[in-house]
C-alpha positions in Angstrom: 93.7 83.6 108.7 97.4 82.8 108.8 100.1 79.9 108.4 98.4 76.7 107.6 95.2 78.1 106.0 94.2 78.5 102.4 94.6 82.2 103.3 98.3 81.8 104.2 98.6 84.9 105.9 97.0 87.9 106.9 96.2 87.4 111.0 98.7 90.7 111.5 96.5 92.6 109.9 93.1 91.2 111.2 94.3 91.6 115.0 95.5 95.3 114.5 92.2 95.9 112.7 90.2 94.9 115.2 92.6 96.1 118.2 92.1 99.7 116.6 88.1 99.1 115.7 87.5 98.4 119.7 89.1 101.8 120.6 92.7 100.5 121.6 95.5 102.9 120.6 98.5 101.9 118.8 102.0 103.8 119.1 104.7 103.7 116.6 108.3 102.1 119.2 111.3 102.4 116.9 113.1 100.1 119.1 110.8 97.1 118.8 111.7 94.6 116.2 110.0 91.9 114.5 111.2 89.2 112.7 109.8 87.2 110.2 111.8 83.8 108.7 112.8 84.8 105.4 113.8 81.2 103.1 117.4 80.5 102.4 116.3 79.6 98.9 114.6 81.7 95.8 111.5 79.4 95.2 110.7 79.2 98.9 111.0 83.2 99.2 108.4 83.4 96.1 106.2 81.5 98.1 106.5 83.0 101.2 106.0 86.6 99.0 102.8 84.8 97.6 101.4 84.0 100.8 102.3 87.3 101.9 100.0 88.6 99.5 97.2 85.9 99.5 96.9 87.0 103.1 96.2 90.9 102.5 93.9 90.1 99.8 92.3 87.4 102.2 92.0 89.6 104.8 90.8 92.5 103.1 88.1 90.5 101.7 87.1 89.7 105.8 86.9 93.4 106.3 85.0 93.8 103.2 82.2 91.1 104.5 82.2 92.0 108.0 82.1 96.0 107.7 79.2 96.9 104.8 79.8 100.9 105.8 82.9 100.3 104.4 83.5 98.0 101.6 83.8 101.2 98.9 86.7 102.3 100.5 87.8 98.8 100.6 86.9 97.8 97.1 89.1 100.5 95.9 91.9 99.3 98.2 91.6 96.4 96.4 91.9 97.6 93.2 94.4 100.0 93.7 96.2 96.9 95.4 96.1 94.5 92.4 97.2 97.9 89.5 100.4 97.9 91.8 100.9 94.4 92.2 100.6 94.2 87.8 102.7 97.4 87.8 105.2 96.2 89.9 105.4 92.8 87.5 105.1 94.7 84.4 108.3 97.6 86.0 110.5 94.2 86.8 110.0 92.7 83.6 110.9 95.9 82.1 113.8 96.8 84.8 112.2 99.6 85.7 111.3 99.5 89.1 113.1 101.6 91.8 114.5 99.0 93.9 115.8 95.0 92.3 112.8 92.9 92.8 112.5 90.1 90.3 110.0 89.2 87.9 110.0 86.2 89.5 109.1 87.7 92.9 106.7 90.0 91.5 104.9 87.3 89.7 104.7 85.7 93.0 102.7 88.5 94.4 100.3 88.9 92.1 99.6 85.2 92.0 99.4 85.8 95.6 96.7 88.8 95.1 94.5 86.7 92.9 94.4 83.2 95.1 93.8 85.9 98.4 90.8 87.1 96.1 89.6 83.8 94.3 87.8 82.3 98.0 91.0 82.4 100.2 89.0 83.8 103.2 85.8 81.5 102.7 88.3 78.5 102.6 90.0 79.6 105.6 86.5 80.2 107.4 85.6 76.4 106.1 89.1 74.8 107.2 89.0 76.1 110.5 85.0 75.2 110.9 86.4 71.5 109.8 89.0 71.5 112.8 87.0 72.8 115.3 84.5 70.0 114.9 87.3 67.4 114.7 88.5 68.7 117.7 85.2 68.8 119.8 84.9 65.1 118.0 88.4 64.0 119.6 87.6 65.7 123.2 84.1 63.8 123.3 86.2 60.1 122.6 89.1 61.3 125.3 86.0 62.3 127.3 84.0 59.1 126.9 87.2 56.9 127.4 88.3 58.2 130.1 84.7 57.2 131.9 85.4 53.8 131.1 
């Protein structure tokens, strides 16, 4: 998961899953900040809020392989996720959502939701399969030249 695989995103919410599965605690600091590069222009901002998206959906779909006790709860995250992320492109069409978010931006999200469920995870899961055996490829030539 994350920047530069098919899921895009979603490695946030994979290490505080599985920081919280192990037993580790978590505590809400008010003064920590985080900040995320937001894109100067409109169409790179749809795509970031697409991969955004892509991610949770990608992710989800980890958790939803990797823990059978619970995929109900997280097939119905999933649902519930993609009725809000059609609801919130249906209110901005319709100007009706509580805060300005455009149709355009809410397009992007649910685009995002549907590539994150159409095989984003299992492409991820392939892509980095593909680099680690390049790399262990590349460190047997440096290994093998430097012999010589």
């Amino acid at each position: 998961l994350g920047a530069g695989m098919p899921s895009q995103s979603g490695e946030d919410h994979d290490l505080l899953y599985r920081l919280i599965r192990a037993g580790y605690r978590s505590a809400f600091e008010p003064q920590m900040a985080i900040f995320h590069q937001h894109r100067r222009d409109m169409a790179g901002f749809r795509r970031q809020v697409g991969s955004w998206s892509a991610g949770t959906a990608a992710y989800m779909l980890k958790a939803y392989s990797r823990e059978p006790q619970h995929r109900r709860t997280i097939a119905k995250f999933l649902v519930h996720l993609g009725v809000r992320k059609a609801g919130g492109l249906v209110a901005s069409l319709l100007g009706i959502r509580r805060y300005p978010w455009p149709a355009a931006l809410a397009f992007s999200e649910l685009k995002g939701y549907f590539l994150g469920m159409a095989g984003a995870y299992e492409r991820s899961v392939r892509a980095a399969e593909q680099r680690n055996r390049v790399c262990s490829i590349r460190k047997q030539q440096h290994e093998t030249a430097t012999m010589l």
